[in-house]
N, CA, C and O atoms as a Tinker XYZ file with bonds, in Angstrom:
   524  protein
     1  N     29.596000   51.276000  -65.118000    73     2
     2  CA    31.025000   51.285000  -65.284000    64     1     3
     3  C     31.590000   52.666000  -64.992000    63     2     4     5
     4  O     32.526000   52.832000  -64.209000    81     3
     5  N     31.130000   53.416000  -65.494000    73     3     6
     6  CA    31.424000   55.141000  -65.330000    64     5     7
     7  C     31.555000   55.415000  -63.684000    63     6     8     9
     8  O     32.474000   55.903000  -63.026000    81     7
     9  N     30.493000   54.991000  -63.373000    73     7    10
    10  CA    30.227000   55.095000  -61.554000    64     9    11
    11  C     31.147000   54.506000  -61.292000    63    10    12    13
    12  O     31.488000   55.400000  -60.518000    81    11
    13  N     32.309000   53.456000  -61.146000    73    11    14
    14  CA    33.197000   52.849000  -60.719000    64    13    15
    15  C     34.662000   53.161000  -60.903000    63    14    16    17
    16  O     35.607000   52.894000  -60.160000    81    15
    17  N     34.631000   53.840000  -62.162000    73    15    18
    18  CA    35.903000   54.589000  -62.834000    64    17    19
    19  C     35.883000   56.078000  -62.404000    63    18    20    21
    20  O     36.888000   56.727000  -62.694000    81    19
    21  N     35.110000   56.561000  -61.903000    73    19    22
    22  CA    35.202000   57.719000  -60.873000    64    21    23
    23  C     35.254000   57.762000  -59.522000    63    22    24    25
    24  O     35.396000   56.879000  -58.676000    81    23
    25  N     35.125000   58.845000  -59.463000    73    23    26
    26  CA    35.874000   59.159000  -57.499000    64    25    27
    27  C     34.156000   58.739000  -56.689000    63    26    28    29
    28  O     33.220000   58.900000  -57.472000    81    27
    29  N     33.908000   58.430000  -55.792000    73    27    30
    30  CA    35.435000   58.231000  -54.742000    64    29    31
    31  C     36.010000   56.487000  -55.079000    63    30    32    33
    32  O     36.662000   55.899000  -54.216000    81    31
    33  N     35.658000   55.803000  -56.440000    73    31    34
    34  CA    36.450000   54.601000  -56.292000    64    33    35
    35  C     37.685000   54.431000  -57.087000    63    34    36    37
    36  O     38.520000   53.539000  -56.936000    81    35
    37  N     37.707000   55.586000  -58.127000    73    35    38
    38  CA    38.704000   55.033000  -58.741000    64    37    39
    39  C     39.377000   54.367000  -59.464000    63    38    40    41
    40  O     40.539000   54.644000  -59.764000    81    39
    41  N     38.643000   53.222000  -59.920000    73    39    42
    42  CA    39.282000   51.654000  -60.388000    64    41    43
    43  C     39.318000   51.542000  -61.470000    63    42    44    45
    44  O     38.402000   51.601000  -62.290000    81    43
    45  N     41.165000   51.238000  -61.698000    73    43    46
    46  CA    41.516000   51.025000  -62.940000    64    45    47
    47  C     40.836000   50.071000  -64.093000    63    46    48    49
    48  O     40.063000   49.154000  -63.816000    81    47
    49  N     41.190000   50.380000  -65.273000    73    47    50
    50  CA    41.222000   48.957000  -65.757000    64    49    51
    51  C     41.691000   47.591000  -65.385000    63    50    52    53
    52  O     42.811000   47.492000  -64.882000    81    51
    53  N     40.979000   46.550000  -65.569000    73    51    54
    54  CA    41.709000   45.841000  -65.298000    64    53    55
    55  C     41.292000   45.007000  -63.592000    63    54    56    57
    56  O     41.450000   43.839000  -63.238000    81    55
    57  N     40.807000   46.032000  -62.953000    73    55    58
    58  CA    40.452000   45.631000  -61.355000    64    57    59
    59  C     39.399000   44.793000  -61.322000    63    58    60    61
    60  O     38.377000   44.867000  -62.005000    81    59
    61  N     39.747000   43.808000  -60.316000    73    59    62
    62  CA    38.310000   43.053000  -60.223000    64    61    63
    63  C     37.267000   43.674000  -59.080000    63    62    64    65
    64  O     37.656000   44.199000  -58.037000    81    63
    65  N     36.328000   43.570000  -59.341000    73    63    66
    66  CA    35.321000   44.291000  -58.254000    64    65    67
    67  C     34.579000   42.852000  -57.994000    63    66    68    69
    68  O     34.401000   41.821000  -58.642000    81    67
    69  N     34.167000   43.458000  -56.395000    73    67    70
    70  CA    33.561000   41.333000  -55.893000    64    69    71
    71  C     31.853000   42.679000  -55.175000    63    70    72    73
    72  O     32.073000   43.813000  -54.750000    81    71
    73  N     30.768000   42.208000  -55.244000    73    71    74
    74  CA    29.825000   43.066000  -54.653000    64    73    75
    75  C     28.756000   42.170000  -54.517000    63    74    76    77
    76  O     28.343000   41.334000  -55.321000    81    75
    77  N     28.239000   42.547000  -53.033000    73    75    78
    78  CA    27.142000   41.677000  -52.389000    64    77    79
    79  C     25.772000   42.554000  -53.517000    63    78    80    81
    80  O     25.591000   43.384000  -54.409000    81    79
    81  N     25.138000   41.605000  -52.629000    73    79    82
    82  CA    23.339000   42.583000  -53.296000    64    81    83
    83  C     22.602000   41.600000  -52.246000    63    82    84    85
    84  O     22.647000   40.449000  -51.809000    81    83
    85  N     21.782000   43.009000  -52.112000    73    83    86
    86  CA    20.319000   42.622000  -51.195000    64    85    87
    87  C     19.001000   43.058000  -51.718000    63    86    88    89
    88  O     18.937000   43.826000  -52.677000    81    87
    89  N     18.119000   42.669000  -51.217000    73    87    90
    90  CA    16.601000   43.288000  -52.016000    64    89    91
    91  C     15.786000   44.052000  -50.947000    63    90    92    93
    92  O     15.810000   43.995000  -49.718000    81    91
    93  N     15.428000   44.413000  -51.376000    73    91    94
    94  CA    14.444000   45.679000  -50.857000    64    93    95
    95  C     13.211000   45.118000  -51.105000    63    94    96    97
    96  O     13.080000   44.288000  -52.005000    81    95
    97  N     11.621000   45.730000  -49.910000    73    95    98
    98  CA    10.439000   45.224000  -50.225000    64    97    99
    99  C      9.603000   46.506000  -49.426000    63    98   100   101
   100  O     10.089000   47.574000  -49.054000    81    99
   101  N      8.621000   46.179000  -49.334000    73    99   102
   102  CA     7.661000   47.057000  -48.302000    64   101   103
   103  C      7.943000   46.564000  -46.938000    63   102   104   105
   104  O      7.807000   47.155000  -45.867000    81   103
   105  N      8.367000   45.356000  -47.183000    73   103   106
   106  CA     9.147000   45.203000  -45.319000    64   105   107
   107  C      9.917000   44.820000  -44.784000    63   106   108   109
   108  O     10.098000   44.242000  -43.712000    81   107
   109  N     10.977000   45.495000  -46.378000    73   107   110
   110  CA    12.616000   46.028000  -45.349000    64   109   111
   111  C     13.401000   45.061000  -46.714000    63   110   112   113
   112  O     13.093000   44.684000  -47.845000    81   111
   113  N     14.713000   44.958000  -45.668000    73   111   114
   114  CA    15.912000   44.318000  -46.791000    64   113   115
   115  C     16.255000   42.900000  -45.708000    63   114   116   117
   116  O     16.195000   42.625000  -44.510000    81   115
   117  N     16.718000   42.125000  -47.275000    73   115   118
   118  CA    17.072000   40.784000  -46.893000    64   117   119
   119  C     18.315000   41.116000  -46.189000    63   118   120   121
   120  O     18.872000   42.160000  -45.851000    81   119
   121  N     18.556000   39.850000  -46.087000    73   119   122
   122  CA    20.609000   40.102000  -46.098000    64   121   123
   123  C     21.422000   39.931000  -46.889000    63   122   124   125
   124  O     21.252000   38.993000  -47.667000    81   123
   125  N     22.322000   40.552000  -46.979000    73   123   126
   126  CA    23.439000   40.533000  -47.966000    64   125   127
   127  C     23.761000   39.214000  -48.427000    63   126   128   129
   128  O     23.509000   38.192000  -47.789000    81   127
   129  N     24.316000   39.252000  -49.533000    73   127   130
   130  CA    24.397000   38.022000  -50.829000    64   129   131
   131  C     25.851000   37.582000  -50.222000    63   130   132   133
   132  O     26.229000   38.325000  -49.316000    81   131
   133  N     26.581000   36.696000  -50.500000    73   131   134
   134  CA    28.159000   36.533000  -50.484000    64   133   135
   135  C     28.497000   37.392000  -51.834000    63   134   136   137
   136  O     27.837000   37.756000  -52.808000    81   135
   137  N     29.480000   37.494000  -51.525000    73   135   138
   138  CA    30.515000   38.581000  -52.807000    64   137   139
   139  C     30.184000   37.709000  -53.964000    63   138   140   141
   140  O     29.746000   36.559000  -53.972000    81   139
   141  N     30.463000   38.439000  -54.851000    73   139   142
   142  CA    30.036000   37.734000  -56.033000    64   141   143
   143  C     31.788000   37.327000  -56.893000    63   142   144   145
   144  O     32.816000   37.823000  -56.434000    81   143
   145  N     31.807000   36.631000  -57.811000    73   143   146
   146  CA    32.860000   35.803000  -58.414000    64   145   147
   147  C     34.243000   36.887000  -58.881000    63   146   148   149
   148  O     35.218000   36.345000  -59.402000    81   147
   149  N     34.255000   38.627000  -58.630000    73   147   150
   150  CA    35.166000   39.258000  -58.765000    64   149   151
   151  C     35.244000   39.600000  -60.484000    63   150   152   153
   152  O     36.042000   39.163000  -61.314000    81   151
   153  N     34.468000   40.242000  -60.597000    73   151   154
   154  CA    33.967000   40.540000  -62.225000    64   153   155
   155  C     35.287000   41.860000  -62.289000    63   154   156   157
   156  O     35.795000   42.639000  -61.483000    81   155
   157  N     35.412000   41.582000  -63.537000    73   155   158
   158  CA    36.716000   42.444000  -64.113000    64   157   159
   159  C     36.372000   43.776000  -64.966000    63   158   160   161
   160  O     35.962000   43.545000  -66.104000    81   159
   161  N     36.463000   44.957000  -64.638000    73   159   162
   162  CA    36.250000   45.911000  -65.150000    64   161   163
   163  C     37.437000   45.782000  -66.348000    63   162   164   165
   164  O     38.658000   45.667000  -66.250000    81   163
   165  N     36.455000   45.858000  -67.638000    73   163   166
   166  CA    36.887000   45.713000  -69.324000    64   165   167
   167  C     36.019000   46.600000  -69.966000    63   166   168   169
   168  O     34.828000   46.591000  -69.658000    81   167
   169  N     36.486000   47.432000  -70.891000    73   167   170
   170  CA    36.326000   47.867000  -71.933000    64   169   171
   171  C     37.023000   46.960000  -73.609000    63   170   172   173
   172  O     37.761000   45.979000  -73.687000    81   171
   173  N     36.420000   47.774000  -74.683000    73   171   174
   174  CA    37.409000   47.312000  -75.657000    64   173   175
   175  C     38.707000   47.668000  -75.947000    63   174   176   177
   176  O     39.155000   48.801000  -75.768000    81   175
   177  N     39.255000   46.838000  -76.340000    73   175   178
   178  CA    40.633000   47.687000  -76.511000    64   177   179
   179  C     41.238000   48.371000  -77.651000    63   178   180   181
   180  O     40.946000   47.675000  -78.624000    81   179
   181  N     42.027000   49.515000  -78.093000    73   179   182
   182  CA    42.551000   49.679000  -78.887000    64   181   183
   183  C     42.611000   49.080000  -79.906000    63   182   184   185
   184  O     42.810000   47.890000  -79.662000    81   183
   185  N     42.500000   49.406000  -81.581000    73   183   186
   186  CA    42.557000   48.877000  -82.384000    64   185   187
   187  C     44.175000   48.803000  -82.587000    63   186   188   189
   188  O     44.883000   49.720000  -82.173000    81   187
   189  N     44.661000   47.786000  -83.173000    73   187   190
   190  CA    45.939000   47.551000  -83.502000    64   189   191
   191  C     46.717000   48.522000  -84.393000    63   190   192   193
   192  O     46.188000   48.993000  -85.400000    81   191
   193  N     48.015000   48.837000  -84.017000    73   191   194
   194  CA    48.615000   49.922000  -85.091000    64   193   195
   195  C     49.562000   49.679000  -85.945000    63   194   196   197
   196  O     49.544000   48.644000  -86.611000    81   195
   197  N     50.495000   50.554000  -86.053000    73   195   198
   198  CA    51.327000   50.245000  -87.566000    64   197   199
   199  C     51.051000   49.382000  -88.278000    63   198   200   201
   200  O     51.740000   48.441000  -87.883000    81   199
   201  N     50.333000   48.982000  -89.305000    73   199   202
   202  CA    49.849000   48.274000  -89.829000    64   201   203
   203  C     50.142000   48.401000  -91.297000    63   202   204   205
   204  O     49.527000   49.130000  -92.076000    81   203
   205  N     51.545000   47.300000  -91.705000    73   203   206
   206  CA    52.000000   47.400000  -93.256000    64   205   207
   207  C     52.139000   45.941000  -93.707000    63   206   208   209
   208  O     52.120000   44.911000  -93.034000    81   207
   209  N     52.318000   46.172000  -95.322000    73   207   210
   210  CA    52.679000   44.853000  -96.056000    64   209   211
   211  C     54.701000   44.621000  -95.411000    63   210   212   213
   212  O     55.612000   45.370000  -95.058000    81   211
   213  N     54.462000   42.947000  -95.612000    73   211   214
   214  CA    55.573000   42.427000  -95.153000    64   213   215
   215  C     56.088000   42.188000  -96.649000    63   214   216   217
   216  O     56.044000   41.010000  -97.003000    81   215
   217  N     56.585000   43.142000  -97.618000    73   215   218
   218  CA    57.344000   43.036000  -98.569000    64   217   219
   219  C     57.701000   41.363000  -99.271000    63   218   220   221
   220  O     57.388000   40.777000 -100.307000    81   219
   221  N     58.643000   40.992000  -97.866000    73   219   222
   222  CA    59.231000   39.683000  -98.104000    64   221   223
   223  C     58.280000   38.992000  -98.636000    63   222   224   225
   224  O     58.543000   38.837000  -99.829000    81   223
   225  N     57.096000   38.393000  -98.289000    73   223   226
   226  CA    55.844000   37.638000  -98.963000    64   225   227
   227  C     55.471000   38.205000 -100.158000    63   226   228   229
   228  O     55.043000   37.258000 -100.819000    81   227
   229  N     55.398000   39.080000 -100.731000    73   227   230
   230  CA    54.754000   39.192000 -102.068000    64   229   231
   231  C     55.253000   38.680000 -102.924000    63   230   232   233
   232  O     56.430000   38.492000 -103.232000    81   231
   233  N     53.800000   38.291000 -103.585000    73   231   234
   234  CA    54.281000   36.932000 -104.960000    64   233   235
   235  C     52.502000   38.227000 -105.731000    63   234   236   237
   236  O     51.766000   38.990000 -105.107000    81   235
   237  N     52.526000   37.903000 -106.999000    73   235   238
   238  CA    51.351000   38.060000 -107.519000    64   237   239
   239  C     50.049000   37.685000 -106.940000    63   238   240   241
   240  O     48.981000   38.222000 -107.237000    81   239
   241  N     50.175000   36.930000 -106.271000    73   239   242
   242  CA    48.584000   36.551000 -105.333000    64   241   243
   243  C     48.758000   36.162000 -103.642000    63   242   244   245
   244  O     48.053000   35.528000 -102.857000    81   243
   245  N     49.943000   36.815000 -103.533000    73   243   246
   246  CA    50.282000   36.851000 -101.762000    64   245   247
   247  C     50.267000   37.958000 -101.583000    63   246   248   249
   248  O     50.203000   38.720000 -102.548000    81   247
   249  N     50.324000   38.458000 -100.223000    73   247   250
   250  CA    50.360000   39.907000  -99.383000    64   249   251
   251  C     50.755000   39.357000  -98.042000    63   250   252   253
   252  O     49.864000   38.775000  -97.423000    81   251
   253  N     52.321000   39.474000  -97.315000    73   251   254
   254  CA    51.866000   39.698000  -96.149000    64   253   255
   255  C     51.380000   40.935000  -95.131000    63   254   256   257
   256  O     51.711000   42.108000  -95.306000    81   255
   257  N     50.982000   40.710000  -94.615000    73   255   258
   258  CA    50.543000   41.992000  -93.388000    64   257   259
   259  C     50.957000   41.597000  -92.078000    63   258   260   261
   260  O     50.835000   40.448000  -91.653000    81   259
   261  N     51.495000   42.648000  -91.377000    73   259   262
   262  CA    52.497000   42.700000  -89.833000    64   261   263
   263  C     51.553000   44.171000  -89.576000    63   262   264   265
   264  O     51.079000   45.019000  -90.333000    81   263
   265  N     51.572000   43.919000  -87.770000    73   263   266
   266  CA    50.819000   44.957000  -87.277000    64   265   267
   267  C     51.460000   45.206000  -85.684000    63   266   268   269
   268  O     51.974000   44.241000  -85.118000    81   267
   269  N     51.421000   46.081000  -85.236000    73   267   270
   270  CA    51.551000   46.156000  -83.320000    64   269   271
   271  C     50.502000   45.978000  -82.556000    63   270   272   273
   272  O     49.591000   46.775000  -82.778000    81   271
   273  N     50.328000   45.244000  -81.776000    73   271   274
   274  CA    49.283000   45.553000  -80.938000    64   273   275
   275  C     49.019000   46.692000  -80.328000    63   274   276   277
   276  O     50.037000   47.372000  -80.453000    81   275
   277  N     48.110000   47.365000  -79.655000    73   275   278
   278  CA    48.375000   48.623000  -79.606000    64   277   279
   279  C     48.656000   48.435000  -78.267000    63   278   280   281
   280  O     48.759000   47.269000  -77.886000    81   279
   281  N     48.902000   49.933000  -76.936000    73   279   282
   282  CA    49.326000   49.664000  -75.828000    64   281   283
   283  C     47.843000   49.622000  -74.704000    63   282   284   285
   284  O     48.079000   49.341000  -73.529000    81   283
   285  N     46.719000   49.838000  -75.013000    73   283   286
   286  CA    45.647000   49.734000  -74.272000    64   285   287
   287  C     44.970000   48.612000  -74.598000    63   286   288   289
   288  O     44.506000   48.538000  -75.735000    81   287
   289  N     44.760000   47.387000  -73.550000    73   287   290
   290  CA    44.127000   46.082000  -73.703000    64   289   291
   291  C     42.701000   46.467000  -73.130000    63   290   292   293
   292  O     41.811000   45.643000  -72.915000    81   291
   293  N     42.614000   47.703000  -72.931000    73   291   294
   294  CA    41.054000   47.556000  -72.192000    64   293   295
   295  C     40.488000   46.734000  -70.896000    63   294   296   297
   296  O     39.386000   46.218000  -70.714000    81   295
   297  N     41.957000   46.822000  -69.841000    73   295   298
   298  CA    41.783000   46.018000  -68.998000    64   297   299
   299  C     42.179000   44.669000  -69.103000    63   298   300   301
   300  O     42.656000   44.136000  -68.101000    81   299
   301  N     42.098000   44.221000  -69.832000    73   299   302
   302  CA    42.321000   42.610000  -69.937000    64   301   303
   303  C     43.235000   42.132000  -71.158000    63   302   304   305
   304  O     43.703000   42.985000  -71.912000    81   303
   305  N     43.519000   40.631000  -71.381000    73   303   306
   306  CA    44.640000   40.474000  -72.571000    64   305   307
   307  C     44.130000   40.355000  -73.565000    63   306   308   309
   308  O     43.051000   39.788000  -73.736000    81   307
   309  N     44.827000   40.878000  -74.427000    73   307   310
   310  CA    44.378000   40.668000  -75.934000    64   309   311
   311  C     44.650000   38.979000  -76.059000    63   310   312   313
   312  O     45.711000   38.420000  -75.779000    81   311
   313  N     43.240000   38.237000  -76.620000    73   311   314
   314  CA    42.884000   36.973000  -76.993000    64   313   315
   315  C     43.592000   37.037000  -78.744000    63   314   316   317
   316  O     44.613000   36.405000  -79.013000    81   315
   317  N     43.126000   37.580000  -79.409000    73   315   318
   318  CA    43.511000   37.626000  -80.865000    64   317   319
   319  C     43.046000   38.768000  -81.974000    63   318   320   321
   320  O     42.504000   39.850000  -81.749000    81   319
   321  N     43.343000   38.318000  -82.954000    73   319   322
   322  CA    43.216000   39.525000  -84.175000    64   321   323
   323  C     41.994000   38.670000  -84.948000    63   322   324   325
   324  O     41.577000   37.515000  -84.862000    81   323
   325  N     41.604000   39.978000  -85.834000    73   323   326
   326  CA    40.472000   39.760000  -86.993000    64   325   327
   327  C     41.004000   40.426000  -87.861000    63   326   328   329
   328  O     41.629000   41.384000  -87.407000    81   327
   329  N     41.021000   40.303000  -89.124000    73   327   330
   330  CA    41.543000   40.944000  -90.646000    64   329   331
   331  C     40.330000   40.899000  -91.359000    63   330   332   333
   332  O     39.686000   39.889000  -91.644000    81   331
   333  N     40.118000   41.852000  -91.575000    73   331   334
   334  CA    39.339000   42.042000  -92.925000    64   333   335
   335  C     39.648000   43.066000  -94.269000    63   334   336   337
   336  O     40.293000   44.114000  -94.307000    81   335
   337  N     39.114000   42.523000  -95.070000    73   335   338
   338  CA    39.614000   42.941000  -96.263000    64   337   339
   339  C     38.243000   43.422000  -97.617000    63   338   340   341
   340  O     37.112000   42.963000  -97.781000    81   339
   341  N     38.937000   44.412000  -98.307000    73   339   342
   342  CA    37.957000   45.136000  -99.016000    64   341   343
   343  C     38.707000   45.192000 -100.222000    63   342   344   345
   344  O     39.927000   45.081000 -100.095000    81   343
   345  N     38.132000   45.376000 -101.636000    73   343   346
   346  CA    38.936000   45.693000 -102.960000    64   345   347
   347  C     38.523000   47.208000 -102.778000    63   346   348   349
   348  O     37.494000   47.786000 -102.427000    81   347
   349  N     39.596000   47.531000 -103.114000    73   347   350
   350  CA    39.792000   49.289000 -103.071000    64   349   351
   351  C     38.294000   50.006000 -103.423000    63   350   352   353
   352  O     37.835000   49.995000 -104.566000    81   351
   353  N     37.552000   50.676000 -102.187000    73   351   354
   354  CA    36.698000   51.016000 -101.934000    64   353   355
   355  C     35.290000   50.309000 -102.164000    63   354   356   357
   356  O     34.417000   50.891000 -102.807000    81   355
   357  N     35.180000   49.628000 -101.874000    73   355   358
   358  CA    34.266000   47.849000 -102.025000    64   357   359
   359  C     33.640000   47.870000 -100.265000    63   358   360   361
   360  O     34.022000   48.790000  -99.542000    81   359
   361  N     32.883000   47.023000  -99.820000    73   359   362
   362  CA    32.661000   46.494000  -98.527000    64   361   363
   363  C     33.309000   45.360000  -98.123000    63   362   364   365
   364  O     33.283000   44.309000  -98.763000    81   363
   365  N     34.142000   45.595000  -96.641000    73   363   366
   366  CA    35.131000   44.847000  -95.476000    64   365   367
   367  C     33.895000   43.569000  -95.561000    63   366   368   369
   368  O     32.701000   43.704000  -95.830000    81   367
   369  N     34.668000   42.296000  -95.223000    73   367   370
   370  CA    34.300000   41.456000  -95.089000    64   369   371
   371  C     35.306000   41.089000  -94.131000    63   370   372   373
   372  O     36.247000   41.857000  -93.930000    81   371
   373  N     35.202000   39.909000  -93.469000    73   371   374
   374  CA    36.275000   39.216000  -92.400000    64   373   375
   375  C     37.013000   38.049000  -93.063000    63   374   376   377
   376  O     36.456000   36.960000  -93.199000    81   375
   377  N     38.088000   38.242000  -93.418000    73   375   378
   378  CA    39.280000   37.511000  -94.397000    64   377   379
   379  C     39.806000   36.216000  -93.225000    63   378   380   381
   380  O     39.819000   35.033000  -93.563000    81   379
   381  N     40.161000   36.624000  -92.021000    73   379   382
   382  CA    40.282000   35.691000  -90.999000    64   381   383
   383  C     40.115000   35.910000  -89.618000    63   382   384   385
   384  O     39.975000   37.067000  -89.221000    81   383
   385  N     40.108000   34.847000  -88.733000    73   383   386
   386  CA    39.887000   35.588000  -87.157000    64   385   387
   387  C     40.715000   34.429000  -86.291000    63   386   388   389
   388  O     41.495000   33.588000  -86.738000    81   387
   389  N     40.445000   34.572000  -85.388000    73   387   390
   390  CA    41.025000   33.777000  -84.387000    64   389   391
   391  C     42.900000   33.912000  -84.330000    63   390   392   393
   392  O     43.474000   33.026000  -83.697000    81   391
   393  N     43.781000   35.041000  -85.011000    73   391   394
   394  CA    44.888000   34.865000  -85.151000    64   393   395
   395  C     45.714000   35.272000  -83.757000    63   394   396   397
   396  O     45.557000   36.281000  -83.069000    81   395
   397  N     46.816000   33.963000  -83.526000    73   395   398
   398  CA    47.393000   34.441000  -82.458000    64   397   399
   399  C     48.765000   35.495000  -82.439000    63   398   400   401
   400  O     49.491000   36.015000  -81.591000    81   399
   401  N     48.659000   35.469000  -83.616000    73   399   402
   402  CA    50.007000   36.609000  -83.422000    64   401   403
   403  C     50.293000   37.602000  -84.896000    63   402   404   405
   404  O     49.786000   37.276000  -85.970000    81   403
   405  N     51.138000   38.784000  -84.753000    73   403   406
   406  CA    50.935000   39.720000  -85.080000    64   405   407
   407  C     50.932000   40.000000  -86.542000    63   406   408   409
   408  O     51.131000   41.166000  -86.883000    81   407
   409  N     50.681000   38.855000  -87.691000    73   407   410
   410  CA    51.061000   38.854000  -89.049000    64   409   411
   411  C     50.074000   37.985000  -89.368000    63   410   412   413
   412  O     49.448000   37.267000  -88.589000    81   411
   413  N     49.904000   38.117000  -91.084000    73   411   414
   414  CA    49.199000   37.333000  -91.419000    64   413   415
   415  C     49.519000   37.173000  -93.118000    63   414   416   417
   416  O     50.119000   38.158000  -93.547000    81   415
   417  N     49.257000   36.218000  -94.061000    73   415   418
   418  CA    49.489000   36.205000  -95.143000    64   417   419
   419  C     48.441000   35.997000  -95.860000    63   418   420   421
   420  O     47.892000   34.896000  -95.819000    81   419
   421  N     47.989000   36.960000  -96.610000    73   419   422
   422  CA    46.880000   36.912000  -97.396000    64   421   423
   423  C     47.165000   36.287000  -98.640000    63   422   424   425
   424  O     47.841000   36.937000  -99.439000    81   423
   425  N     46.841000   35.331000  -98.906000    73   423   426
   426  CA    46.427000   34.442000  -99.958000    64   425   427
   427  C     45.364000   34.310000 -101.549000    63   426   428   429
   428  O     44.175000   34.604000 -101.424000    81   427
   429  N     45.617000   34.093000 -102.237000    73   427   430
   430  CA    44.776000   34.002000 -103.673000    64   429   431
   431  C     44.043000   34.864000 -104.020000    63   430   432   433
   432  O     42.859000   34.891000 -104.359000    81   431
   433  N     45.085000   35.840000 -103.883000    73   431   434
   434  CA    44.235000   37.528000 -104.726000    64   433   435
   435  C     44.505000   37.755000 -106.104000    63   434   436   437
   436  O     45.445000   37.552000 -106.872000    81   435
   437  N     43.650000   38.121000 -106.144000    73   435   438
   438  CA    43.521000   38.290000 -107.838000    64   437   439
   439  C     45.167000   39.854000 -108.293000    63   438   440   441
   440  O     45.571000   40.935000 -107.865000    81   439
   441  N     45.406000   39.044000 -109.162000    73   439   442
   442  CA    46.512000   39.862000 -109.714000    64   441   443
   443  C     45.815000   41.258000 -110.080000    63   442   444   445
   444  O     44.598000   41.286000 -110.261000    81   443
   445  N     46.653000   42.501000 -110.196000    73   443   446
   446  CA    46.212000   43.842000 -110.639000    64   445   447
   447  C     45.299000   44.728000 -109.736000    63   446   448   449
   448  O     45.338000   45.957000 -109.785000    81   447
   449  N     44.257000   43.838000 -108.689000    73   447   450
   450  CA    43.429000   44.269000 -107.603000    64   449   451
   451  C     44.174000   45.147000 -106.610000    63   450   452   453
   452  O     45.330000   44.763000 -106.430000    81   451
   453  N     43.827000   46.199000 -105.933000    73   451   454
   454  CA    44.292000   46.712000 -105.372000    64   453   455
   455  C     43.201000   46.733000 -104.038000    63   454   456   457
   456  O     42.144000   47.364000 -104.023000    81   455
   457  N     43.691000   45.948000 -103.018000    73   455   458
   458  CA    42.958000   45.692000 -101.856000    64   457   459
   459  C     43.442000   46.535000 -100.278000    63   458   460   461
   460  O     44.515000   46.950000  -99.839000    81   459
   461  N     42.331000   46.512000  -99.874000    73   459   462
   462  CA    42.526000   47.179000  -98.357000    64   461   463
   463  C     42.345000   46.253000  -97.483000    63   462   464   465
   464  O     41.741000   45.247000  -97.857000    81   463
   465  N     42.984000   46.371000  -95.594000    73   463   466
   466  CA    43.247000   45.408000  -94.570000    64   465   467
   467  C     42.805000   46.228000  -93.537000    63   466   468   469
   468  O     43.544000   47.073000  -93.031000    81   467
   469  N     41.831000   46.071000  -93.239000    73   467   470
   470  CA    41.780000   46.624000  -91.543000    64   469   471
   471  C     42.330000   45.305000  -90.685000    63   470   472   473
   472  O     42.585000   44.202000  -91.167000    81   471
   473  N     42.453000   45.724000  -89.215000    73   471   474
   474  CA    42.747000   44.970000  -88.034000    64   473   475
   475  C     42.147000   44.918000  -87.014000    63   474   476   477
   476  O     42.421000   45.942000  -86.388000    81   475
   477  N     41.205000   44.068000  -86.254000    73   475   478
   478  CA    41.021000   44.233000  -85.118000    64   477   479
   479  C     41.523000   43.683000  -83.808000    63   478   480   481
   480  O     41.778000   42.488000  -83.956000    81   479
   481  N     41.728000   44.039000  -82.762000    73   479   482
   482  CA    41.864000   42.788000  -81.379000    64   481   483
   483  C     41.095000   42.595000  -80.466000    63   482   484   485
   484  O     40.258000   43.456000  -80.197000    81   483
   485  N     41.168000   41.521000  -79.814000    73   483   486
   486  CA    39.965000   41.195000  -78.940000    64   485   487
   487  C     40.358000   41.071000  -77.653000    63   486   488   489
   488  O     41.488000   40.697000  -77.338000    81   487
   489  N     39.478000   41.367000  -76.862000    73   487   490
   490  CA    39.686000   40.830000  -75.401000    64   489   491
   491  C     38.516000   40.317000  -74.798000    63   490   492   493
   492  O     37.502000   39.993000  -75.417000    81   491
   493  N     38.718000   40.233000  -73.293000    73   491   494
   494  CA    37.142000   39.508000  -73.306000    64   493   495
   495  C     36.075000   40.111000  -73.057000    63   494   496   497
   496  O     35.166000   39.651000  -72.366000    81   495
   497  N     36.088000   41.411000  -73.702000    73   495   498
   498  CA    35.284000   42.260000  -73.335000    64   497   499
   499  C     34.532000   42.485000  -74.956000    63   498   500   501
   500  O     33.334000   42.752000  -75.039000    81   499
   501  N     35.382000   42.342000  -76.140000    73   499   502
   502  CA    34.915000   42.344000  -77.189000    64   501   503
   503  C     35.801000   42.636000  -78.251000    63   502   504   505
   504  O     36.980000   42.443000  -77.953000    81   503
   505  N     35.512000   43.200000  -79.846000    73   503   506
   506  CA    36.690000   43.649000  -80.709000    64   505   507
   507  C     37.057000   44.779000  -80.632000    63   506   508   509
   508  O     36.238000   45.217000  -79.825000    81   507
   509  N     37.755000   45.667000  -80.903000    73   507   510
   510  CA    38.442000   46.756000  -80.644000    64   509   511
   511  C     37.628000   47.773000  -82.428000    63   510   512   513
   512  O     37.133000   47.334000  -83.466000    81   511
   513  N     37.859000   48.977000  -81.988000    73   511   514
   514  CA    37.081000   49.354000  -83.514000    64   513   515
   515  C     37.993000   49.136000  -84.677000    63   514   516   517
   516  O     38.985000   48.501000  -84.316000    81   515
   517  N     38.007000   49.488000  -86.152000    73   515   518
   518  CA    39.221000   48.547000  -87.233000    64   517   519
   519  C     40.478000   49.697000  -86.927000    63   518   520   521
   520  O     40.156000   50.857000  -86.668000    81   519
   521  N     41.176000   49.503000  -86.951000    73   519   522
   522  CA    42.942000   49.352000  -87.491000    64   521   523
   523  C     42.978000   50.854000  -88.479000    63   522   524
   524  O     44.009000   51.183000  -89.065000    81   523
């Protein structure tokens, strides 16, 4: 990937690259392959930002949470979010996944707990690091 994102090629995120291949032996090279299916240079993307409670939802065992996507998809579109959640300094677990859009309402928490939310997003390259 590095070799491709430098000179002399250049290529953004996001670019598809199409590349033959041939083999080599002790007596010589085949011929070239047809291009191959145009594979998409991806990285992960940005973890999601501003990331606060949505006031309006709180009840004693609700929380909502609203977030931005961030502005680097890593080449490709952000598919969705992952939330996970921790009781104030505890171990993240994954609260939900697959979400298509930028909020979420956390549900049946224990009253008086004071909990933490990371965020992640995905593309098709993978999750982004937490929020």
């Amino acid at each position: 990937m590095s070799a491709l994102k430098a000179a002399p090629f250049s290529l953004p995120w996001g670019e598809h690259v199409f590349a033959k291949v041939l083999a080599t032996n002790i007596y010589g090279s085949s011929e070239s392959s047809e291009p191959g299916n145009g594979a998409m240079i991806t990285t992960n993307p940005d973890p999601p930002i501003d990331i606060a409670e949505d006031y309006s939802k709180r009840t004693p065992t609700t929380l909502g949470i609203v977030w931005s996507p961030a502005s680097f998809t890593g080449g490709d579109v952000i598919i969705d979010f992952r939330i996970n959640i921790a009781q104030l300094g505890g171990a993240y677990s994954i609260l939900a996944d697959g979400l298509t859009s930028a909020e979420y309402l956390a549900t049946e928490l224990t009253p008086g707990v004071t909990y933490e939310f990371k965020v992640e997003s995905r593309n098709s390259y993978g999750y982004s690091a937490y929020s």
